[in-house]
VOTORVEX-674174 format. One record per atom (N, C-alpha, C, CB): z, y, x; residue in one letter. Coordinates in steps of 0.02 Angstrom, whole numbers, padded with zeros to 5 digits, always signed. Glycine has a CB too. Example, Ala and Ser with C-alpha at 12.3 -4.5 7.8 and 13.67 -1.06 7.14 Angstrom:
BEGIN
+00390-00284+00660a +00390-00225+00615a +00390-00165+00660a +00452-00224+00565a +00354-00112+00642s +00357-00053+00684s +00394+00002+00645s +00286-00030+00704s 
//
This chain:
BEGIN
+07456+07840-00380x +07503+07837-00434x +07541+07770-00428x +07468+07845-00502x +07611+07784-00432x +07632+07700-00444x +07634+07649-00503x +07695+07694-00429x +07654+07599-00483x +07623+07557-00526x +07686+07593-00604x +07628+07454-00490x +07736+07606-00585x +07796+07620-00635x +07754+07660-00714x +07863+07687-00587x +07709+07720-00653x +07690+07798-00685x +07623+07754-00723x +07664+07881-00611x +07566+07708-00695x +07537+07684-00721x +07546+07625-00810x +07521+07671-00666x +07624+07614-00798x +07624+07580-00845x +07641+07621-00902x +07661+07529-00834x +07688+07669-00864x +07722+07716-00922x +07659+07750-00959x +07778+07783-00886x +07605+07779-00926x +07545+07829-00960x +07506+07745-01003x +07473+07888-00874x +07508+07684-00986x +07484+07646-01023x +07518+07623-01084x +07470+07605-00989x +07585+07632-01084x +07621+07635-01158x +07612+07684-01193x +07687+07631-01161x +07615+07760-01172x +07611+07793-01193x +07521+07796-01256x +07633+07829-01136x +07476+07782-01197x +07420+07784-01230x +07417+07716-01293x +07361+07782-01170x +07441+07679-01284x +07461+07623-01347x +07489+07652-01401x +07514+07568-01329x +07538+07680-01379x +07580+07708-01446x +07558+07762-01479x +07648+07727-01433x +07488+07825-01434x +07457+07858-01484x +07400+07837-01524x +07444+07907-01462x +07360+07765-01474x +07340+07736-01522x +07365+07713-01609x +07332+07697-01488x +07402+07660-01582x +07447+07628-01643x +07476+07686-01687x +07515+07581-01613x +07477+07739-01673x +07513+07794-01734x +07440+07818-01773x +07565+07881-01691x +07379+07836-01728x +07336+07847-01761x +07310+07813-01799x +07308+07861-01739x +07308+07739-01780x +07301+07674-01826x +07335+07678-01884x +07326+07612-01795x +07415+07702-01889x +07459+07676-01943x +07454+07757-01988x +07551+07642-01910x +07421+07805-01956x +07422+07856-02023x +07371+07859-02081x +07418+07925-01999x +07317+07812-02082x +07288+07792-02130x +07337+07763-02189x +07243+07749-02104x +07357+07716-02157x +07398+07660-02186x +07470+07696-02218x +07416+07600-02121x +07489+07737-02198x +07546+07765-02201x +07529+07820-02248x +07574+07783-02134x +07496+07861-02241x +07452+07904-02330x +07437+07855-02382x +07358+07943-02320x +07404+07805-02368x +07412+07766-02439x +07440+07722-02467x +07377+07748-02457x +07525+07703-02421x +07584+07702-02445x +07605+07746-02495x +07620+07707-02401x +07606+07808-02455x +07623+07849-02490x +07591+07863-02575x +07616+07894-02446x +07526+07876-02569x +07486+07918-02619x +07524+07827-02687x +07356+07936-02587x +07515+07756-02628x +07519+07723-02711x +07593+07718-02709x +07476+07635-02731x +07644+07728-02693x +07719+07744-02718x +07719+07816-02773x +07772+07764-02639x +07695+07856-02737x +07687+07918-02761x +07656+07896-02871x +07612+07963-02690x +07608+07874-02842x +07541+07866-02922x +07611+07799-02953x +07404+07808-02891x +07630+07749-02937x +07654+07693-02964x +07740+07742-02997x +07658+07618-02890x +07761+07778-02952x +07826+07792-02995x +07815+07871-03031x +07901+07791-02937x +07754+07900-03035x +07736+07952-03082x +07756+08010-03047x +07768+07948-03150x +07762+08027-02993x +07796+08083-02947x +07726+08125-02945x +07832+08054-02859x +07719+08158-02979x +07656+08216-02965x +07637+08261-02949x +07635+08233-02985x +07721+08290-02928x +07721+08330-02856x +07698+08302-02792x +07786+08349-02840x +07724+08241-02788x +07725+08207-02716x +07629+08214-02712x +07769+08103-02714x +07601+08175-02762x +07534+08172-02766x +07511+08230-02761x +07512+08144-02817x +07525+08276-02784x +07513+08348-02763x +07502+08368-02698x +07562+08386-02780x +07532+08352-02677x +07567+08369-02599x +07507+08336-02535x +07662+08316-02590x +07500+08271-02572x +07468+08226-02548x +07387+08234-02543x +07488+08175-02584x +07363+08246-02622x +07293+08243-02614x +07284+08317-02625x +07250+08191-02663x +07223+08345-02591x +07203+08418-02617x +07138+08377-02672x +07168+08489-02537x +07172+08419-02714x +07130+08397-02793x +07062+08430-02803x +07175+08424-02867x +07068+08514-02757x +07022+08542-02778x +06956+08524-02738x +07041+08606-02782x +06981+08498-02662x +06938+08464-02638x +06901+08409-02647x +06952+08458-02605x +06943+08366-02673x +06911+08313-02719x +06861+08329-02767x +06958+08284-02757x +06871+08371-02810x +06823+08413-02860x +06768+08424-02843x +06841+08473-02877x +06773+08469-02783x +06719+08493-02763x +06663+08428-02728x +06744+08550-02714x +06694+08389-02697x +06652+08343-02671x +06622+08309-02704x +06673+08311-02639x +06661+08272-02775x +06637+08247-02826x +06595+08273-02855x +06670+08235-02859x +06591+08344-02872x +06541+08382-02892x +06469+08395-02852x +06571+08436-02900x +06468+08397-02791x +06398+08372-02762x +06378+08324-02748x +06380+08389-02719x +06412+08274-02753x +06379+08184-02747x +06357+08184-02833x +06462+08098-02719x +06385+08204-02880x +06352+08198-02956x +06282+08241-02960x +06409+08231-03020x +06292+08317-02920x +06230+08336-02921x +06197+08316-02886x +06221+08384-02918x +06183+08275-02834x +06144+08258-02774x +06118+08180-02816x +06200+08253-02686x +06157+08164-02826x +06131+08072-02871x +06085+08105-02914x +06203+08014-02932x +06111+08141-02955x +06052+08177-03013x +06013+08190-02983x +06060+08237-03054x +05995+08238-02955x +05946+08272-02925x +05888+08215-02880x +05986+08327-02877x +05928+08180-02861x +05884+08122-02824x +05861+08065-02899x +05947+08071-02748x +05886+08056-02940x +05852+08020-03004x +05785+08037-03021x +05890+08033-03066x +05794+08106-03042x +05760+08144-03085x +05698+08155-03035x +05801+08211-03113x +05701+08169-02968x +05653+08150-02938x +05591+08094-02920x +05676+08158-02912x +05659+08059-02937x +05628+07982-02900x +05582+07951-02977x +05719+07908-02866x +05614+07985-03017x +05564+07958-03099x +05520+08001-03120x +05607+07950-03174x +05445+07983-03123x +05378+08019-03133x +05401+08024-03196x +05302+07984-03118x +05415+07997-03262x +05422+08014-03319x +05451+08082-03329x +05453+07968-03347x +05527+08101-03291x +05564+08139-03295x +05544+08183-03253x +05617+08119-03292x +05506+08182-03205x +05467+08268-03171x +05415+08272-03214x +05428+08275-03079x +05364+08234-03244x +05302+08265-03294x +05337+08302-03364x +05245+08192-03324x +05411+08294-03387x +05429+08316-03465x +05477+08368-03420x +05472+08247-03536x +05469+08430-03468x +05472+08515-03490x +05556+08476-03503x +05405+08562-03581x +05584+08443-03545x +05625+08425-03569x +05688+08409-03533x +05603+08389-03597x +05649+08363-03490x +05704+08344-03449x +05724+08371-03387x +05698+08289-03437x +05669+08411-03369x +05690+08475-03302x +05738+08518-03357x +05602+08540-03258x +05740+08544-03424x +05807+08580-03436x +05864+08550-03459x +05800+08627-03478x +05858+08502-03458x +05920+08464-03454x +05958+08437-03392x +05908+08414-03487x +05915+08448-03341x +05929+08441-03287x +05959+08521-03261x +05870+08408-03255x +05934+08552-03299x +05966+08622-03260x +06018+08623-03279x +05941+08692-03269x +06018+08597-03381x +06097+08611-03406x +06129+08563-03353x +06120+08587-03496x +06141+08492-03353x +06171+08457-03325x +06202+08511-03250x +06124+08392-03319x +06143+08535-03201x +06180+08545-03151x +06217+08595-03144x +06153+08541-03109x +06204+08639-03209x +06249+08704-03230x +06316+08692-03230x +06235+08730-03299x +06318+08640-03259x +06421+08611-03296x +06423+08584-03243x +06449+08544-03379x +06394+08547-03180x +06440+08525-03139x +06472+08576-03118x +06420+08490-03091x +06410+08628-03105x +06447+08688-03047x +06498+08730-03087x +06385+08751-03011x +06515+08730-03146x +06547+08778-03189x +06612+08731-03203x +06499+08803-03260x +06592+08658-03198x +06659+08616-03192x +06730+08652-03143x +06632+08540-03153x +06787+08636-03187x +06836+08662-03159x +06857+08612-03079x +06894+08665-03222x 
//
């Protein structure tokens, strides 16, 4: 290969670096222009909400669930295993 073709495939590989680098950076331009001038389509567009939801919703049941474990008080009481069921009921029924 000459040295020309070698430099050219070495810019090239820079510049898909550096774009992959700058699309982090470049979504959360966006998302805080978007949130700062009230555009809630754009934010729309931007974040999937329902995914958010959902994820949020098993890190709340998973923290719970790991509490309630980890405390002998709260596995020996009748009480607090059904409150623990209500609790993990409404996450999952959360919109």
């Amino acid at each position: 290969m000459s040295r020309k073709a070698v430099l050219i495939l070495a810019a090239l590989i820079i510049l898909v670096i550096a774009a992959v680098a700058a699309s982090p950076l470049l979504a959360l331009h966006s998302l805080r222009s978007a949130a700062r001038s009230g555009d809630v389509a754009q934010l729309d567009r931007t974040v999937d909400f329902p995914a958010v939801r959902e994820d949020l919703k098993r890190q709340l049941q998973g923290q719970l669930a790991t509490r309630v474990q980890s405390d002998r008080e709260l596995t020996s009481n009748p009480l607090a295993d059904c409150s623990t069921r209500i609790s993990m009921n409404t996450f999952a029924s959360a919109r």
